[in-house]
C-alpha beads as a LAMMPS data file, in Angstrom:
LAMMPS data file: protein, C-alpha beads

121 atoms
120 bonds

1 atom types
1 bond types

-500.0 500.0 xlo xhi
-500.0 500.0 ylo yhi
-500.0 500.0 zlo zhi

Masses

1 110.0

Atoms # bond

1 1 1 -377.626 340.484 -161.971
2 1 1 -375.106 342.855 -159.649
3 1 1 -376.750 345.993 -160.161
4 1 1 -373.308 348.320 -157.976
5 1 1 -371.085 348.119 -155.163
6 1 1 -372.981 348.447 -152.078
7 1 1 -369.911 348.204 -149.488
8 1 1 -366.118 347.959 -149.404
9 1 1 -364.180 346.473 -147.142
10 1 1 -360.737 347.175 -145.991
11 1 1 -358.244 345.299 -144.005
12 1 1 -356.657 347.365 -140.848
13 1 1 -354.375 346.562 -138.287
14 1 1 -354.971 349.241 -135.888
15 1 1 -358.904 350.469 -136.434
16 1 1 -358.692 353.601 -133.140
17 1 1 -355.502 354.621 -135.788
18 1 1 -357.130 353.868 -138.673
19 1 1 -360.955 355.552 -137.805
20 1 1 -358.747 358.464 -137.317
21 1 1 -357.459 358.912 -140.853
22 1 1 -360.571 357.823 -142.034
23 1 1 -362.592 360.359 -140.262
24 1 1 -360.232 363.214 -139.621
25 1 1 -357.932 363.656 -142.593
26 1 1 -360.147 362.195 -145.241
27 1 1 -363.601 363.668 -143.742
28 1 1 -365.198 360.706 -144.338
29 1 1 -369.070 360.478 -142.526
30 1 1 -368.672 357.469 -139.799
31 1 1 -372.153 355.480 -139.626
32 1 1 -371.397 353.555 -136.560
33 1 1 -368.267 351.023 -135.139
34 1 1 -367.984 348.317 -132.801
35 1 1 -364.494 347.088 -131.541
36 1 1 -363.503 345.414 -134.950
37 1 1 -365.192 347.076 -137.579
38 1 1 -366.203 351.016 -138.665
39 1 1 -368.194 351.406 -141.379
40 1 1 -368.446 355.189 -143.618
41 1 1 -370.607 356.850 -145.682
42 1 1 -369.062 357.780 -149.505
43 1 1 -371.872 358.389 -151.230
44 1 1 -373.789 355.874 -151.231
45 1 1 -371.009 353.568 -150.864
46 1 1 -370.128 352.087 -147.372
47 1 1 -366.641 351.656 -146.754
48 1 1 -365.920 348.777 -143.934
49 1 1 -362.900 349.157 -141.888
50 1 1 -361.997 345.772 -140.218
51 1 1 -359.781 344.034 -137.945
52 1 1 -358.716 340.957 -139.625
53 1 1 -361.185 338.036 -139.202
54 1 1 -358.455 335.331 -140.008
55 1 1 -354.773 335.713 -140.379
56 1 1 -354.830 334.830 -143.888
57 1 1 -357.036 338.224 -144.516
58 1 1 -354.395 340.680 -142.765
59 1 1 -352.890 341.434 -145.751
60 1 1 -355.618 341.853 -148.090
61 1 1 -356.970 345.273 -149.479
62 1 1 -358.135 346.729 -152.565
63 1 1 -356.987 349.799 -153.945
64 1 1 -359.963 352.525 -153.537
65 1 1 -360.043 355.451 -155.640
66 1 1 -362.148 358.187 -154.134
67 1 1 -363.568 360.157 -156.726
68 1 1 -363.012 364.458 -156.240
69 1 1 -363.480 367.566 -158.031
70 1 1 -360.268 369.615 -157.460
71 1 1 -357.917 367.247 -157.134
72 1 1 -354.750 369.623 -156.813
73 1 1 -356.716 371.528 -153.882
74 1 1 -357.480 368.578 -152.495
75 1 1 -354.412 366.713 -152.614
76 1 1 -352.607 370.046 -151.034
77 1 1 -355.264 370.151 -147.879
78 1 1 -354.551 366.411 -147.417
79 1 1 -351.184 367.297 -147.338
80 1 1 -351.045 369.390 -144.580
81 1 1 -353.175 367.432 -142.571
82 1 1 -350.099 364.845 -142.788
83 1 1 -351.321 362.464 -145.300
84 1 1 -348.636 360.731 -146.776
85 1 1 -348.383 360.365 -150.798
86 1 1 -346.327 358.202 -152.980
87 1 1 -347.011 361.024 -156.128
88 1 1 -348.021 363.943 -156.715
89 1 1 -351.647 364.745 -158.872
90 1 1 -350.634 364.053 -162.738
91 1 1 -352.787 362.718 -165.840
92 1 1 -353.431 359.398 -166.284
93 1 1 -355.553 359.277 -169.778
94 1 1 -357.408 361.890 -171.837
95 1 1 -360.202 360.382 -173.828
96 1 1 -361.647 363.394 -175.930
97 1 1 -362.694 366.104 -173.811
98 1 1 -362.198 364.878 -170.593
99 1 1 -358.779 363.848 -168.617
100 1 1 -358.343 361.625 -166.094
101 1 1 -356.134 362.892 -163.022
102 1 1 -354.942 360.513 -160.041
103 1 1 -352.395 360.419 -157.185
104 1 1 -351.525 358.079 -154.856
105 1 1 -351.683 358.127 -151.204
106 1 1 -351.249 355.538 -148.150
107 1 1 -353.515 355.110 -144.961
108 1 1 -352.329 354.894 -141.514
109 1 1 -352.504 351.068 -142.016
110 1 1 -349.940 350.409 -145.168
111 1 1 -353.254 350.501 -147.820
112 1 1 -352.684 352.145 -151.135
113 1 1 -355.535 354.605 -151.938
114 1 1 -355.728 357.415 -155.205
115 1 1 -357.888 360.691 -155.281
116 1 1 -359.199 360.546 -158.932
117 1 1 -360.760 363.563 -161.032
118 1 1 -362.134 363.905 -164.371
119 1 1 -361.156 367.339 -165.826
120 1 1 -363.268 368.971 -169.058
121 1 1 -360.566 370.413 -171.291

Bonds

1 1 1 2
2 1 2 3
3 1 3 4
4 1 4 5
5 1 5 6
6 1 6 7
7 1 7 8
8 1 8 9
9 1 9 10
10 1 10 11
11 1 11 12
12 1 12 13
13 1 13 14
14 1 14 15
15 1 15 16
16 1 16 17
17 1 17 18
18 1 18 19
19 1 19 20
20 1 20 21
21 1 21 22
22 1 22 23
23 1 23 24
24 1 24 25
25 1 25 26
26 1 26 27
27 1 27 28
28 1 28 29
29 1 29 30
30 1 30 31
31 1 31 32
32 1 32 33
33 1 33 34
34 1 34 35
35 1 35 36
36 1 36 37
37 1 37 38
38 1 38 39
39 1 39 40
40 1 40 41
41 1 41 42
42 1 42 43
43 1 43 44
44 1 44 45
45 1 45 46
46 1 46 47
47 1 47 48
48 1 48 49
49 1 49 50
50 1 50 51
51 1 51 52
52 1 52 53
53 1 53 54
54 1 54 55
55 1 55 56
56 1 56 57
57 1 57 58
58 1 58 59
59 1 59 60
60 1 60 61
61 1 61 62
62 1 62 63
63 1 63 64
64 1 64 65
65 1 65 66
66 1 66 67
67 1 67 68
68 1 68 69
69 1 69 70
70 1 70 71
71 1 71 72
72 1 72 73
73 1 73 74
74 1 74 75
75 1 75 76
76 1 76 77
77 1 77 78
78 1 78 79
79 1 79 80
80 1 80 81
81 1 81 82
82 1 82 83
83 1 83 84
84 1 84 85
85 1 85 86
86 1 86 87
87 1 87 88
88 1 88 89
89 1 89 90
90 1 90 91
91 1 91 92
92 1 92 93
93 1 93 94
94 1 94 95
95 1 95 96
96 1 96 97
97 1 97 98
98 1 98 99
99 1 99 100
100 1 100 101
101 1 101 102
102 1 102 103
103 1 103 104
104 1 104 105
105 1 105 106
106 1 106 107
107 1 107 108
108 1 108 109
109 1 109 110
110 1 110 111
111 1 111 112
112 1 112 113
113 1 113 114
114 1 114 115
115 1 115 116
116 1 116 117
117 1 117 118
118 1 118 119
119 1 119 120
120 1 120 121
């Protein structure tokens, strides 16, 4: 049986532009690259960056939601590191206790991302 997510990947179209954001504005630990891929540490979680292999993958990403404590302070220091975002933080569910918090952002390359947070009320 899958027992977790080990890596994902993501679709870029420029990967110098894209380790950037990646690296720089997100502070993301870079493991290694080559000339068409750059793979991160999250956690535990490897993040792949890749040129496309095929032209039918070029459009192709999944929506990542990087899990974060503060998510207004961290939304605001994104911010003025130029990271573009489509929202602002707001609440997305409470179930008893605890609410869920998101906003949306976009890489360098066109990908929709979210910062997520779960707050104890």
């Amino acid at each position: 049986m899958i027992q977790k997510v080990g890596q994902i990947g993501v679709t870029v179209k420029d990967l110098g532009r894209a380790l950037v954001f990646y690296k720089e504005k997100l502070g993301l630990t870079l493991l290694f690259n080559t000339d068409t891929m750059a793979f991160f540490e999250c956690n535990g979680l490897r993040l792949l960056l890749s040129l496309p292999e095929k032209e039918e993958f070029a459009s192709s990403s999944s929506v990542i939601y990087f899990q974060v404590n503060d998510i207004k302070s961290i939304y605001e220091n994104l911010v003025d590191k130029g990271v573009i975002f489509i929202d602002a933080p707001h609440m997305v569910a409470k179930m008893g206790q605890v609410e869920t918090w998101m906003v949306f952002f976009k890489d360098t390359e066109g990908n929709t991302h979210a910062l997520m947070s779960e707050v104890q009320i």
